[in-house]
C-alpha positions as a Python dict, from the first residue, in 0.01 Angstrom:
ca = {
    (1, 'X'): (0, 0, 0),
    (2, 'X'): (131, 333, -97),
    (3, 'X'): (158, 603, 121),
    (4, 'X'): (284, 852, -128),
    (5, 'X'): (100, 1183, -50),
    (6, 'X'): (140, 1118, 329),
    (7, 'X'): (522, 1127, 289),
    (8, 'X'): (485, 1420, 87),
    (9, 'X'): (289, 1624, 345),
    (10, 'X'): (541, 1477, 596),
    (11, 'X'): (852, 1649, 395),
    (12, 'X'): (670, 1945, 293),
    (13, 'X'): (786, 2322, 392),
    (14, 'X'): (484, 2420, 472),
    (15, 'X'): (393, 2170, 691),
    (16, 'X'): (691, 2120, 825),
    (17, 'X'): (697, 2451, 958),
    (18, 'X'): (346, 2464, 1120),
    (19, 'X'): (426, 2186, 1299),
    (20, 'X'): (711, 2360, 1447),
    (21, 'X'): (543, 2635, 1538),
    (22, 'X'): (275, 2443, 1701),
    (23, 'X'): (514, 2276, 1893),
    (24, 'X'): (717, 2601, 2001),
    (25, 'X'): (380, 2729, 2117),
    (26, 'X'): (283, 2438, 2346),
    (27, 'X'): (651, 2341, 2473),
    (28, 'X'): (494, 2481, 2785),
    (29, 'X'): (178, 2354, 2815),
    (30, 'X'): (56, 2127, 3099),
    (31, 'X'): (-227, 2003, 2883),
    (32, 'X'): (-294, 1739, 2565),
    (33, 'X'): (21, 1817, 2289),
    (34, 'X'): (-86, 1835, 1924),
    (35, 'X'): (224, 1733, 1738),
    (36, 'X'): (359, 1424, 1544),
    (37, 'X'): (282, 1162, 1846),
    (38, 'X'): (-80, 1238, 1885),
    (39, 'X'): (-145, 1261, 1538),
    (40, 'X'): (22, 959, 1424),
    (41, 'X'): (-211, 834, 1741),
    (42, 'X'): (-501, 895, 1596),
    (43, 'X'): (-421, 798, 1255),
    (44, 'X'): (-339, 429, 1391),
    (45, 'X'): (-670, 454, 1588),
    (46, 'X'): (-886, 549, 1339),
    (47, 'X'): (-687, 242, 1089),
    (48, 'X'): (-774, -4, 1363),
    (49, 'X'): (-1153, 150, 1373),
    (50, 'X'): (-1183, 134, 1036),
    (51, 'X'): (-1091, -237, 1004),
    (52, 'X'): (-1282, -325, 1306),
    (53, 'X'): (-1598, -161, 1181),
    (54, 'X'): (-1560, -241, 783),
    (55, 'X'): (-1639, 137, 698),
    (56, 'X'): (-1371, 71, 406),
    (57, 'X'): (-1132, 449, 431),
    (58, 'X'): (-785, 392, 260),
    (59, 'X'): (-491, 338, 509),
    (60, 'X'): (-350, 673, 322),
    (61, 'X'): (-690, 887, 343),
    (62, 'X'): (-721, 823, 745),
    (63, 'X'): (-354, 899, 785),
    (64, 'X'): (-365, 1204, 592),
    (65, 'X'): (-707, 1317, 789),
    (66, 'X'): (-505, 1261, 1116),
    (67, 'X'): (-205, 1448, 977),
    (68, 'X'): (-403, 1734, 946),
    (69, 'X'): (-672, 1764, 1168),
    (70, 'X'): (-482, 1977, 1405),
    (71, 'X'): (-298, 2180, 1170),
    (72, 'X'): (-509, 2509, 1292),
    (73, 'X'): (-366, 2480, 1617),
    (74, 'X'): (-73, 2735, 1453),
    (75, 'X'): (-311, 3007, 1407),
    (76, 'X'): (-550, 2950, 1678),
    (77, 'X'): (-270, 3006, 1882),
    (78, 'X'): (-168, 3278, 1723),
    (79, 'X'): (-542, 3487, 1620),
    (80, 'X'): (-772, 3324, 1834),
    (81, 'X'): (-959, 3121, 1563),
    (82, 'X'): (-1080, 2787, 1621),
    (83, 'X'): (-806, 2573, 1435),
    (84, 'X'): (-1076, 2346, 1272),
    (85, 'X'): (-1187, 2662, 1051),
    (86, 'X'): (-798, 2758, 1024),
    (87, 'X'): (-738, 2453, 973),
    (88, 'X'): (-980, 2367, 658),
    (89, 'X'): (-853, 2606, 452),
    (90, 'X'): (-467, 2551, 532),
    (91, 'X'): (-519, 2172, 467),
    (92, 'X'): (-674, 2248, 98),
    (93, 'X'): (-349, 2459, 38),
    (94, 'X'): (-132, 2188, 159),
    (95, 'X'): (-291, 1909, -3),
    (96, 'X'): (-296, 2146, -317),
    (97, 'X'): (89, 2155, -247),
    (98, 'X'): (123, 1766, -232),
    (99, 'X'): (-36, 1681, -517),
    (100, 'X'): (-364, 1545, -395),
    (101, 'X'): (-608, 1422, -615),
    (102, 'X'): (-909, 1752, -666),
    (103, 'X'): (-1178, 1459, -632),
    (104, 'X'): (-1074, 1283, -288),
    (105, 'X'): (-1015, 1658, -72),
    (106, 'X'): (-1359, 1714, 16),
    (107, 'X'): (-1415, 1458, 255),
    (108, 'X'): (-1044, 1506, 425),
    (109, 'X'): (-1145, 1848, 452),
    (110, 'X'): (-1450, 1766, 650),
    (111, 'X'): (-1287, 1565, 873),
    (112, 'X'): (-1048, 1834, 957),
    (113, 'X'): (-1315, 2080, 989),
    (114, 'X'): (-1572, 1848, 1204),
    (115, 'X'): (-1347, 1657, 1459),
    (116, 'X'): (-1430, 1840, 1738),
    (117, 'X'): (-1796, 1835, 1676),
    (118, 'X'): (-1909, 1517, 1476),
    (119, 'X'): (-2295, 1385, 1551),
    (120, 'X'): (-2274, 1155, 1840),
    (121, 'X'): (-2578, 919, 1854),
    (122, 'X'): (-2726, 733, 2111),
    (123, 'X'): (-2582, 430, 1890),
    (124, 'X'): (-2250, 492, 1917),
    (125, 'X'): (-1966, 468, 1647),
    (126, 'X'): (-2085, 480, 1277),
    (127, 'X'): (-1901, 600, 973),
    (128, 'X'): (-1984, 1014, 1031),
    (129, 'X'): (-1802, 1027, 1373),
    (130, 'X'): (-1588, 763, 1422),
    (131, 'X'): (-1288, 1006, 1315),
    (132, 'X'): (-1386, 1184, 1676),
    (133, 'X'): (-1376, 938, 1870),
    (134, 'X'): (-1008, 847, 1751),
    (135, 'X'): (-951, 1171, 1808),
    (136, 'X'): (-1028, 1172, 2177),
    (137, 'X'): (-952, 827, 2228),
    (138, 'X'): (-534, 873, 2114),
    (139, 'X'): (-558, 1044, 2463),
    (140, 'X'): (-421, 888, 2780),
    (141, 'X'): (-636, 1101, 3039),
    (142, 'X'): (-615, 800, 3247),
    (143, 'X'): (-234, 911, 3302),
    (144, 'X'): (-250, 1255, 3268),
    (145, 'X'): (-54, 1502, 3520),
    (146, 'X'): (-296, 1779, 3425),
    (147, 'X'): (-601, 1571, 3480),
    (148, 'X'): (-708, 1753, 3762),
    (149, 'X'): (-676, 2085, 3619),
    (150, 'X'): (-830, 1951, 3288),
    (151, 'X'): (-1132, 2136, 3170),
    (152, 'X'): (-1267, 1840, 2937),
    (153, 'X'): (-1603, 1698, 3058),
    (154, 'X'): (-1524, 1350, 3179),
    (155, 'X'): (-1740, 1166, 2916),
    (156, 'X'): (-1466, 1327, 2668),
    (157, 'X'): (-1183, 1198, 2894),
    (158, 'X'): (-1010, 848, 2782),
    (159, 'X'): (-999, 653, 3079),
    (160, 'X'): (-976, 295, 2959),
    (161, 'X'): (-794, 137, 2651),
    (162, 'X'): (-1032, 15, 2362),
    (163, 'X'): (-813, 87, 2077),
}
């Protein structure tokens, strides 16, 4: 399985350097980091939910989603706005920079722009949100320093292993 455009956005300037800044703005925060180790988190969580649930993604697509979904943090930091709507529009540039097929964005975008608010049924997990729940659920809140200080509602909080 190829994972040509996710190496791509891995070696890219652009992304590259967002990354660094979002790290240089959270080197001292107590709370959840957004850089390479949660994001590759989620990617392998949402893989593994995938499988398990048969909603058929490509590997590369859910990687790619999880590459990106935080990629706002930058200018959230930095403006004040919420770094799903930052991030939307910087992920269409940078998968415009990589290459990415026109015809497959749309739905990467709207997982970067809807992971903090997906539809949560009664039900549980279905093919709309199960992008947010990998989300929360590549966090350890179980071990977490800050947990007390934490202003996440505990139904949010991951405090057992599933994935």
């Amino acid at each position: 399985m190829s994972m040509e455009y996710v190496n791509r956005l891995i070696q890219n300037e652009t992304y590259l350097k967002t990354m660094k800044e979002i790290h240089d703005r959270e080197r001292t925060r107590i709370f959840c980091h957004h850089g390479f180790n949660h994001l590759l988190d989620v990617a392998r969580i949402a893989y593994i939910m995938n499988l398990e649930y048969e909603f058929g993604f490509e590997k590369e697509f859910l990687y790619l989603c999880a590459l990106l979904h935080d990629i706002g943090r930058a200018k959230e930091y930095i403006t004040g706005e919420s770094h799903e709507e930052a991030g939307v529009r910087l992920a269409a540039q940078l998968l415009d920079e990589i290459g990415y097929p026109e015809e497959k964005r749309g739905e990467i975008l709207r997982k970067v722009g809807d992971h903090r608010h997906a539809p949560l049924p009664k039900e549980g997990v279905n093919r709309d949100n199960f992008f947010w729940f990998a989300d929360k659920k590549a966090r350890n809140c179980f071990a977490c320093g800050a947990a007390k200080d934490c202003n996440w509602p505990m139904e949010k909080r991951t405090m057992e292993i599933r994935w």
